[in-house]
Structure formats: structure tokens, C-alpha cells
C-alpha positions as CSV (number, residue, x, y, z in Angstrom):
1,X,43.2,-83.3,-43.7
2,X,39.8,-81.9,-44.9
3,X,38.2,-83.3,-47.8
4,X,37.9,-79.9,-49.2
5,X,41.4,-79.1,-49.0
6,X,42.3,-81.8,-50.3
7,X,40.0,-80.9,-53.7
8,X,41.5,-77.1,-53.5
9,X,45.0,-79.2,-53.8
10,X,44.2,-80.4,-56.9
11,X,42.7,-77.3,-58.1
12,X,45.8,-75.8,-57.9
13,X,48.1,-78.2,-59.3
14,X,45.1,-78.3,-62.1
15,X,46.2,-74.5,-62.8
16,X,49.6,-74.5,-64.8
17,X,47.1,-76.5,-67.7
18,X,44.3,-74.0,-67.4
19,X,46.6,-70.9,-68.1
20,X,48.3,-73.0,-70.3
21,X,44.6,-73.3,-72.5
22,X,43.4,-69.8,-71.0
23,X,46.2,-68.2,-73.1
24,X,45.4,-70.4,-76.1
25,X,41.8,-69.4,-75.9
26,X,42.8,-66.1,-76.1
27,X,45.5,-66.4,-79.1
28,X,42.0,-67.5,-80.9
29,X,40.5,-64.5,-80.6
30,X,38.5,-65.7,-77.8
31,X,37.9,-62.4,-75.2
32,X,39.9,-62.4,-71.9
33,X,37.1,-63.5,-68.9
34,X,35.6,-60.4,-66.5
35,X,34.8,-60.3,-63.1
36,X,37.5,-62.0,-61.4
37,X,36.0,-60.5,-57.6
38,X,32.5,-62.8,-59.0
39,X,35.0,-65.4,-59.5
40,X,36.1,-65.8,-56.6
41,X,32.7,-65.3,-54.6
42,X,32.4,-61.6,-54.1
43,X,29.4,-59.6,-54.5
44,X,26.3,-58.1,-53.1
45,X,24.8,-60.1,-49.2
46,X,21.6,-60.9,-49.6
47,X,18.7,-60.4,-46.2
48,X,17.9,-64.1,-45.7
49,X,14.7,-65.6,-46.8
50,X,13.1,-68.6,-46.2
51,X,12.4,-69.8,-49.5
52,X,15.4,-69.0,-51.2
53,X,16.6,-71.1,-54.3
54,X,19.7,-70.5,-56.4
55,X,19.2,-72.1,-59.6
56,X,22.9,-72.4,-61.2
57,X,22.4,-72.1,-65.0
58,X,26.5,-72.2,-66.9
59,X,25.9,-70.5,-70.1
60,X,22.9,-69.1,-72.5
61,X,21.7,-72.0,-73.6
62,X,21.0,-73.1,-69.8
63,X,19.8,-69.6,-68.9
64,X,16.9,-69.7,-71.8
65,X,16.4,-73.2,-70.4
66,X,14.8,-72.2,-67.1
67,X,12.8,-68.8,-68.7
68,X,9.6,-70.4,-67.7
69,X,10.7,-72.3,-64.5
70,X,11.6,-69.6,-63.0
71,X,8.2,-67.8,-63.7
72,X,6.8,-71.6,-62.0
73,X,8.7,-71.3,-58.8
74,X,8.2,-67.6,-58.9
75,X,4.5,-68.5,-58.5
76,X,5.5,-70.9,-55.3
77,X,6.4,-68.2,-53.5
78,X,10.5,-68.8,-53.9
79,X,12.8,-66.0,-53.9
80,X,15.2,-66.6,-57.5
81,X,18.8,-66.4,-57.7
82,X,20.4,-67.4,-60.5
83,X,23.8,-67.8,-60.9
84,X,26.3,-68.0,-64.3
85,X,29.4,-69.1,-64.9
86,X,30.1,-67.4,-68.6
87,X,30.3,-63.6,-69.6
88,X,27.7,-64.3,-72.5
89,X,25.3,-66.5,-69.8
90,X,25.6,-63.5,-67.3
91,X,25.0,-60.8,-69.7
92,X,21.4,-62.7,-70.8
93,X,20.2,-63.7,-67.8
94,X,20.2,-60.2,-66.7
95,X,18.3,-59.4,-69.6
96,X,16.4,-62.2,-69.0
97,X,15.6,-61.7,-65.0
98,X,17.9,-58.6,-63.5
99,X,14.4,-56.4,-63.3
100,X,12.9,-59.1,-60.9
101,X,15.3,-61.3,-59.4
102,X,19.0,-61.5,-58.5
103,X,21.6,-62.2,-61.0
104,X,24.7,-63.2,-60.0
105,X,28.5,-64.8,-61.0
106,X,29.2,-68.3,-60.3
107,X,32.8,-68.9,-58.2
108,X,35.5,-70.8,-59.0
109,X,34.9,-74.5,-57.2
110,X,37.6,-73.4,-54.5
111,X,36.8,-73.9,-50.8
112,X,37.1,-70.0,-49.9
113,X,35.7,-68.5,-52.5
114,X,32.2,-71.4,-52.4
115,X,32.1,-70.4,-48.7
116,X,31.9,-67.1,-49.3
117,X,29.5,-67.4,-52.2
118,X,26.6,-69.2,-50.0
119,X,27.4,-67.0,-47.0
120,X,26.5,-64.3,-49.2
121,X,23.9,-65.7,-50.9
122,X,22.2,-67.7,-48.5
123,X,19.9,-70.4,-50.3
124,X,17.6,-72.7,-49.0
125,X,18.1,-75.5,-52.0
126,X,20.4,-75.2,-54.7
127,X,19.2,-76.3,-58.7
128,X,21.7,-77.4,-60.7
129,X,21.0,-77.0,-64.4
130,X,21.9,-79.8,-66.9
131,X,24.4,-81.3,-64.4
132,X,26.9,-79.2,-63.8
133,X,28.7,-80.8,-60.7
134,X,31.2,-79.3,-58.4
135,X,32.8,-80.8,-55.7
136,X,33.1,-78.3,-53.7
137,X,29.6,-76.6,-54.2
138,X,28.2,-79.9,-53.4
139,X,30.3,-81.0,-50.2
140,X,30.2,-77.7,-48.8
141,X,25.9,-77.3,-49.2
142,X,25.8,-80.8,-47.9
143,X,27.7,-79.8,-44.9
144,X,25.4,-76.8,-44.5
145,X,22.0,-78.7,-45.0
146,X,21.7,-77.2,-48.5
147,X,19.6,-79.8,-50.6
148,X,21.5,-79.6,-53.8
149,X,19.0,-81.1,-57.0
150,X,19.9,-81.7,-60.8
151,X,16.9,-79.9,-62.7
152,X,16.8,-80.5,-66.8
153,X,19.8,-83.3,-66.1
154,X,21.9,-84.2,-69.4
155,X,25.2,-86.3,-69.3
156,X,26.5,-86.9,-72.8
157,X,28.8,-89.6,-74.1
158,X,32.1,-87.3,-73.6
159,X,30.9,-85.8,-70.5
160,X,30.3,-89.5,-69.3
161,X,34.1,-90.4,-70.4
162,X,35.6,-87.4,-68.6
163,X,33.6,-88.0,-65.3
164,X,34.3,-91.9,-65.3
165,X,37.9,-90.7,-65.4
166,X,37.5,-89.4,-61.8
167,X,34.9,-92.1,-60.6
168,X,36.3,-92.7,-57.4
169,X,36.1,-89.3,-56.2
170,X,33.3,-88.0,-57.9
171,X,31.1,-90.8,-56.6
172,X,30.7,-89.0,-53.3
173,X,29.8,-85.9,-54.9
174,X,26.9,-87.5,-56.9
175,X,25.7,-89.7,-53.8
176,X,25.4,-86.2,-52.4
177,X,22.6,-84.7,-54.7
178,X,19.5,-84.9,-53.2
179,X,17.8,-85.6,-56.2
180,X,18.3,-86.0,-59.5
181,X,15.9,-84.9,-62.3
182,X,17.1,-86.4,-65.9
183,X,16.0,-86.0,-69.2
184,X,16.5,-89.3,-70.5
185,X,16.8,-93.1,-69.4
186,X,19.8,-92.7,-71.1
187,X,21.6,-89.8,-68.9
188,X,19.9,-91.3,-65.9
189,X,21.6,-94.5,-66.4
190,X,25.1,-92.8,-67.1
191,X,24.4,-90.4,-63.7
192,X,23.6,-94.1,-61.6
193,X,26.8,-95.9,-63.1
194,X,28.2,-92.3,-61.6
195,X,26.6,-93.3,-58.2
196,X,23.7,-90.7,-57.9
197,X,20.9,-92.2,-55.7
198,X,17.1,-91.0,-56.0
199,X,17.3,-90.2,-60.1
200,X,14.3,-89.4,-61.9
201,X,13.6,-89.1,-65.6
202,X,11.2,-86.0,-66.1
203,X,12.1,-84.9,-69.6
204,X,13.6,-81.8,-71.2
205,X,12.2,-78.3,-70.5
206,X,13.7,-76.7,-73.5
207,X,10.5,-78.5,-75.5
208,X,8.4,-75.8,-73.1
209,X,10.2,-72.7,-73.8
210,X,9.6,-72.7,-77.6
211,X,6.6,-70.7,-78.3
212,X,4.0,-71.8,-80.8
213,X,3.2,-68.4,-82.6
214,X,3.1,-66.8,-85.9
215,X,5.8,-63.6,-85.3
216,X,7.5,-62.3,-82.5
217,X,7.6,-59.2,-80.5
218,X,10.7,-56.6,-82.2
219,X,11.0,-58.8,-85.7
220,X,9.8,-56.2,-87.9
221,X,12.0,-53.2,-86.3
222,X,14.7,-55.9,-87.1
223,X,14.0,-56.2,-90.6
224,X,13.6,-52.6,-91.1
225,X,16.6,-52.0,-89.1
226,X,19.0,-54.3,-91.3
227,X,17.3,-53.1,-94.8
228,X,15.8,-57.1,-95.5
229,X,13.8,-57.0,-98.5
230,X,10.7,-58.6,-97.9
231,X,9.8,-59.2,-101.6
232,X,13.1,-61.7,-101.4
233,X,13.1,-65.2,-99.4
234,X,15.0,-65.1,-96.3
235,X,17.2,-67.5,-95.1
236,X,18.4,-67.5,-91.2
237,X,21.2,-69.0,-89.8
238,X,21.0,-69.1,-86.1
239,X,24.1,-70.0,-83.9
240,X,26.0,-70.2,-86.8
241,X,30.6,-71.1,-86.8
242,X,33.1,-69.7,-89.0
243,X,33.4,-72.5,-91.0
244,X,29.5,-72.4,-91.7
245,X,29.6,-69.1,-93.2
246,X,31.5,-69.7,-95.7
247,X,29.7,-73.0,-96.4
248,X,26.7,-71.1,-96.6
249,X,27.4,-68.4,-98.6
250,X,28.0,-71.2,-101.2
251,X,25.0,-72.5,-100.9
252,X,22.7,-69.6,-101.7
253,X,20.8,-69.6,-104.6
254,X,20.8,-66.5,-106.7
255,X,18.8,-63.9,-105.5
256,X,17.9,-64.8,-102.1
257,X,18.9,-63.1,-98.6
258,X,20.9,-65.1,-96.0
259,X,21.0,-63.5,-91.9
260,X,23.7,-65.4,-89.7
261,X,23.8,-65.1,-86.4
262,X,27.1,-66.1,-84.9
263,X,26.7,-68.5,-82.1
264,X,29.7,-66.3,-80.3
265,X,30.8,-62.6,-80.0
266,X,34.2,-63.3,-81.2
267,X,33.0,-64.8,-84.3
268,X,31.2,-61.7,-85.1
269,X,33.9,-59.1,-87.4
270,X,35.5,-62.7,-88.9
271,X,31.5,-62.9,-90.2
272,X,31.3,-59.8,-91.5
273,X,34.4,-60.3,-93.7
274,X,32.9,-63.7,-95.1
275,X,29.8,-62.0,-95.7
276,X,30.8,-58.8,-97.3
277,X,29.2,-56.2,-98.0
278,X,26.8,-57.0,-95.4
279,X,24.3,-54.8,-92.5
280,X,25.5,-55.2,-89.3
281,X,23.0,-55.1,-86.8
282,X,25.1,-52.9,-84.0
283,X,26.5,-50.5,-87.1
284,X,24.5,-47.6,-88.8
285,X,26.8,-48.0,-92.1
286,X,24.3,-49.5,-94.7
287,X,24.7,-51.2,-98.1
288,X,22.5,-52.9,-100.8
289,X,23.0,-55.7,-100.4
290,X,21.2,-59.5,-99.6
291,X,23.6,-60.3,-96.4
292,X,23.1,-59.6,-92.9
293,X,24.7,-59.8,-90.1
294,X,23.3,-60.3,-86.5
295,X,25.8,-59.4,-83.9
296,X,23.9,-58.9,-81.0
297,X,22.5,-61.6,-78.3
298,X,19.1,-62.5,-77.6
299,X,17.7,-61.8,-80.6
300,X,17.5,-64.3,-82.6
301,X,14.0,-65.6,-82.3
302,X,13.3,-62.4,-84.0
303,X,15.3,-63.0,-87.1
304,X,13.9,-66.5,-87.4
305,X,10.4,-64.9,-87.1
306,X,11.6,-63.2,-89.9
307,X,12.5,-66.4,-92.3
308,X,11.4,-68.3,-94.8
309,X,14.2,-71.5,-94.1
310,X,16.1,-71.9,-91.3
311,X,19.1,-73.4,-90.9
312,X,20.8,-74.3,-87.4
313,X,24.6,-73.3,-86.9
314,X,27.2,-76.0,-85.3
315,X,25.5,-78.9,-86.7
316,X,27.6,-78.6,-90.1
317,X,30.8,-77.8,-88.3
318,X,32.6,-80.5,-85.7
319,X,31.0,-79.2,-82.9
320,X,27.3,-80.9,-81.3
321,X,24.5,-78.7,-82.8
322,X,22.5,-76.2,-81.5
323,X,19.0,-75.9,-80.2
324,X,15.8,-75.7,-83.4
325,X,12.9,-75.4,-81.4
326,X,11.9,-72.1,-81.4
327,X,12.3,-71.8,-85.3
328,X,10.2,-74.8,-85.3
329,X,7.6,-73.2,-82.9
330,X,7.1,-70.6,-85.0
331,X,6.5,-72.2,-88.1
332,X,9.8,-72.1,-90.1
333,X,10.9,-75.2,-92.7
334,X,14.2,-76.3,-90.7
335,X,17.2,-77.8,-91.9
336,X,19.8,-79.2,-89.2
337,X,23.6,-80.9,-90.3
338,X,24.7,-84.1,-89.0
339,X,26.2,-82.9,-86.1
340,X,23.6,-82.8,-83.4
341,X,25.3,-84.7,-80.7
342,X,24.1,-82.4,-78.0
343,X,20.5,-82.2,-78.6
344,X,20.3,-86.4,-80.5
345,X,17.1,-86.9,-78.6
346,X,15.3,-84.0,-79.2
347,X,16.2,-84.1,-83.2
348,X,15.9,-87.9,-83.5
349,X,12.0,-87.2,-82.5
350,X,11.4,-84.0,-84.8
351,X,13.2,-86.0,-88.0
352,X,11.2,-89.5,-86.9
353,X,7.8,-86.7,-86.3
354,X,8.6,-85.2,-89.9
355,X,9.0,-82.1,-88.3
356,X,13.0,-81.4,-89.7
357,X,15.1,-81.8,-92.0
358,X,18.1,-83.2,-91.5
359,X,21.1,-83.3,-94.8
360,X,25.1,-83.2,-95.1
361,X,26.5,-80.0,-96.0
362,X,27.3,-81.5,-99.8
363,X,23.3,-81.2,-100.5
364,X,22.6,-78.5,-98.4
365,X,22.2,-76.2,-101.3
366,X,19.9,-79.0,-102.7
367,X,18.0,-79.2,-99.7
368,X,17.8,-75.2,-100.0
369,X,16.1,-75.1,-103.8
370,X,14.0,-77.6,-102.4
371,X,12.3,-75.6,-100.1
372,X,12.7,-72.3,-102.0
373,X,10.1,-74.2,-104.6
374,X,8.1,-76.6,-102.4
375,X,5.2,-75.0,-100.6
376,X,3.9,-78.4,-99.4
377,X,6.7,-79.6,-98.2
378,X,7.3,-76.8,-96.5
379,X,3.8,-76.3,-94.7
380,X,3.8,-80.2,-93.9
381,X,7.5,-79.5,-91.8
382,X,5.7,-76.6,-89.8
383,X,3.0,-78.8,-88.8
384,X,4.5,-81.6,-87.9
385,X,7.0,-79.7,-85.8
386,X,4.6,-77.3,-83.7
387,X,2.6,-80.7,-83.5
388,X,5.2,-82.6,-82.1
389,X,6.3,-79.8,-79.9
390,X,3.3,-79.2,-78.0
391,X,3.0,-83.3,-77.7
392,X,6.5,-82.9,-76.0
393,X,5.5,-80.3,-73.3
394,X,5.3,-80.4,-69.4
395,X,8.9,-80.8,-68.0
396,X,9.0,-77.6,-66.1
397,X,6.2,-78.2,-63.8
398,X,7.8,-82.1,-62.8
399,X,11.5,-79.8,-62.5
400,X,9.6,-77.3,-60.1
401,X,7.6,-80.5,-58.2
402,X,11.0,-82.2,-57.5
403,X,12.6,-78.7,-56.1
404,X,9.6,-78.3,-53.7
405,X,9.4,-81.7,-52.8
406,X,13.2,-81.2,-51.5
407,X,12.6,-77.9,-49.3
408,X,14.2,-78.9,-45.8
């Protein structure tokens, strides 16, 4: 019996216990997932090219990721793909790329529906970002000649626990990757232990897609828009949880403005009750009022351009933090929780660097009058974060050397 079969097998008796949490996500108030035709590998045939490479990017934090590698490989005469697994992801990357490149679903890992989806899509090498390893994907582009290679590679500790679960037969799937570009020694020795061959550690490209700049393109129609006083300090909350919006509203001292940005779309109205009266950013009703709402994607660089403090969302709730770079970039005092599991690194080097601030959310409102009344402290956060920044920078062009260099 066929290897692949045998995976589709287990897909299927994985099923009862994916409807089983499908229908708790949706009890949550988490919105019912689109596209079901995208799912299973339908969609638009592509004319075949020879320089063809589908770069597989799962959500918005992986789409940002590759803003500028794409403009790299773009420049090496490679036609783009890229493919996404969520709702959210899709809907950015076509604002990201749609006007110049194709944008597509990602299937389900069945047999059938991968088939279809590289029949369809035709690529000459495959980029995986962050690691996200199918079976079936891999086998399949193997069989076909498809160099598959793991661009901007992270494997964290519970990532590393599931997949160790499954050793045995994942160990053929990661022997399979023609390369393997990591961020850290760290993942790259989790990914070997895995039994991937040929890993390389090349470092993060999210350091080279924050921007070092003073505003941003669209941040004054947003204050405008939203009615923010600019006579009153600003606070931003980017990527912001439930739980976090309440802590925050706590936390403000009197008198000064707080935007949150919910890190998902079905967080948004549960927000705007916490936060009440506030301006929603997608409604025309309007109060006065120092709380805002942003319940939109892809604009939140603009709201941070528009801050005095920062604060980054899912590092005071128990989830693994979010990404602070581009508030950072642009000059903002950061503050970041304790919960950072998913970007440790990166944060260990800004907090070591003095470029973030890093507190429990018992003094966060401490950490807030801090600020609010310390210029220096302030100024000496900005410069030590753009400064260690632009000391981090160069991944992309090693992620877009290792694609090349495994063309067939």
C-alpha cells in the first residue's frame, strides 16, 4: 500500500477529533473557515514557468514575514506564488501581493487534493515558511522532483514535543527537505534530532521587515479618522487578547488615550464593550471619548506611528507574544509581558540591547507613569532599539541564496 495512502488513513481517522474542536472553536465565537473548494486544492491553472516558486506562508504573521523576500526573489527573475492556509493570512497577502503575483489557498495535506494543488500550480521549488511540514506536500514534491526548502525555520519547545510524538514517521518527511534554513542553533538542533539533513542557521527575517522611520504612510488619516487628540499621550496596544483589555484599561493613567488592536477579528465587538464608549475604526458613529478601537487588518504600523508607548498584545495573557519590531523601528518606548515564548530570541537581544522593556502585568501601570514622565528614558529605548535592529539585519538575502542555490 502507498505511503500516501497510508497518511490519508490517518487523516481520516484524525477527523472525528478535528470536528470535535472545529465545533468548539466555533462555540467561542471563532468564525466558521471559507473556501472549502481552496481546501481541497481547487483554483485557478497556472501556464507553466520555469522559475516558478510557491513560497507557503500559514497565517499573517508568516505573510509579513516574507514582504521583502519576495521583492528579493522577484528581482531573480522567479515567478511568486504564495500560498495560505488561514482566512486572516489569505485576506493580507492579497493585500500584500494580489496586484503582482498570485495568491492562493493552501489544501488540506490529503493525497488528492496536494495532487491537484501542484498540478495546478506547477512550481519549480517549494519555500516553506517557519517550518510548516506536511507529509504529504513533501512526499508528493519529492516524488515529482520539487525541491522543497524551510526559509525563516522556527521549531519551538511545544512544537518540538508534538513532532517527537510522531518521530518515526515524520523522520522521512524531514530527511526529505532539501534544505533547511533556521533561525537559531537552537531550532536547528531540534529540526536535526527530527532528522533533517543539510540545516543551516541564517537568522530571522522579521529583524529586516521593520522599517527604521519616523511616521508611516496613512497614520495621520488614522488619527483624524478615529478623533485621537494629539494634545493627549497615546498609548497603542497592538495584537492585543480579551483578557488584555481589560487589564489595560486598568492601567491607564488619567487623562491619557489608549488604541487596541485586537490580534483577531472575533475579538473585535467583545473589545468594544470593554472599551466603551469607544471609535471604532470600520463605524462612522463617533464619541468623545480617549478609547479607540482598531478593527481592521494591516494597519497597525500606522497606529503605532501614531504613539507615544507601546505595548505588545499576548505577552500578558497565556499565550507566546507577539512580534515588537516595527514599533521599535519607528521609534516608540516598548513595553512587552512575560509571555514571549514565541519570539524569546528576538526579545532576549532587544531587553539584553536596552532596547525594551519588559514588566509583569502587576507594574505595568508603573511601567506606564514611568514613561509618561521620563523623556530620557524614553529616547534611550528608541535608540537602542533601531540600533540593535539594523545590527540584526540581512536574513532575507541568505533565505533567497539558499532558494537559488536549490533550483533543479
Amino acid at each position: 500500500m502507498s505511503v500516501f495512502i497510508l497518511i490519508d488513513i490517518a487523516y481520516i481517522l484524525a477527523l472525528p477529533f478535528v470536528v470535535f474542536f472545529a465545533i468548539l472553536s466555533r462555540l467561542k465565537g471563532h468564525p466558521r473557515r471559507k473556501d472549502l473548494g481552496g481546501r481541497l486544492g481547487a483554483g485557478v491553472e497556472l501556464a507553466p514557468h520555469p522559475r516558478r516558486i510557491l513560497l507557503h506562508a500559514v497565517s499573517v504573521g508568516e505573510v509579513n514575514a516574507i514582504r521583502l523576500l519576495v521583492d528579493e526573489l522577484k528581482a531573480n527573475d522567479f515567478d511568486i506564488v504564495v500560498c495560505v492556509t488561514t482566512d486572516t493570512g489569505l485576506r493580507r497577502a492579497k493585500e500584500l501581493f494580489a496586484e503582482k503575483h498570485t495568491v492562493t489557498r493552501f489544501p488540506f495535506d490529503f493525497g488528492f487534493s496536494i495532487k491537484k494543488f501542484l498540478q495546478r500550480v506547477k512550481p519549480t521549488v517549494i519555500g516553506l515558511v517557519e517550518l510548516e511540514v506536511w507529509p504529504n506536500l513533501i512526499g508528493i514534491s519529492a516524488k515529482k522532483n520539487i525541491p522543497v526548502v524551510v526559509i525563516n525555520g522556527r521549531l519551538s519547545e511545544r512544537s518540538y514535543k508534538r513532532y517527537k510524538l510522531a518521530k518515526c514517521i515524520l523522520r522521512k518527511t524531514f530527511s526529505r527537505l532539501s534544505a533547511i534554513g533556521m533561525q537559531s542553533e537552537e531550532y536547528a538542533t531540534r529540526v536535526r534530532e527530527l532528522g533533517g539533513v543539510n540545516v543551516k542557521v541564517l537568522g530571522t527575517m522579521k529583524w529586516d521587515n521593520a522599517t527604521i522611520g519616523d511616521t508611516i504612510d496613512g497614520a495621520d488619516e488614522l488619527a483624524e479618522d478615529l478623533q485621537i487628540d494629539k494634545t493627549k499621550p497615546l498609548i497603542v496596544a497592538g495584537s492585543t487578547t480579551p483578557e488584555e483589555h481589560v487589564l489595560l484599561l486598568h492601567a491607564m493613567p488619567q487623562n491619557v488615550q489608549l488604541l487596541c488592536a485586537p490580534r483577531r477579528p472575533e475579538w473585535f465587538d467583545e473589545a468594544a464593550k470593554t472599551l466603551t464608549p469607544c471609535n471604532r475604526r470600520t463605524s462612522n458613529e463617533r464619541h468623545t471619548t480617549n478609547m479607540f478601537l482598531l478593527d481592521t487588518i494591516g494597519e497597525l504600523d500606522m497606529a503605532y506611528a501614531l504613539a507615544d508607548i507601546v505595548i505588545i498584545g499576548r505577552s500578558f495573557s497565556p499565550l507566546h507574544g507577539s512580534d515588537p519590531l516595527q514599533a521599535i523601528a519607528l521609534g516608540k518606548p516598548t513595553i512587552i509581558g512575560p509571555n514571549v515564548h514565541d519570539f524569546k530570541d528576538m526579545v532576549q537581544i532587544l531587553i539584553e540591547g536596552g532596547g525594551l522593556l519588559q514588566c509583569s502585568s502587576e507594574s505595568l501601570q508603573e511601567q506606564i507613569s514611568l514613561l509618561l514622565c521620563d523623556d530620557t528614558i524614553c529616547n534611550a529605548l528608541a535608540t537602542s532599539g533601531r540600533g540593535i535592529i539594523q545590527s540584526q539585519q540581512g536574513a532575507t538575502k541568505k533565505y533567497a541564496q539558499l532558494i537559488m542555490d536549490n533550483m533543479p
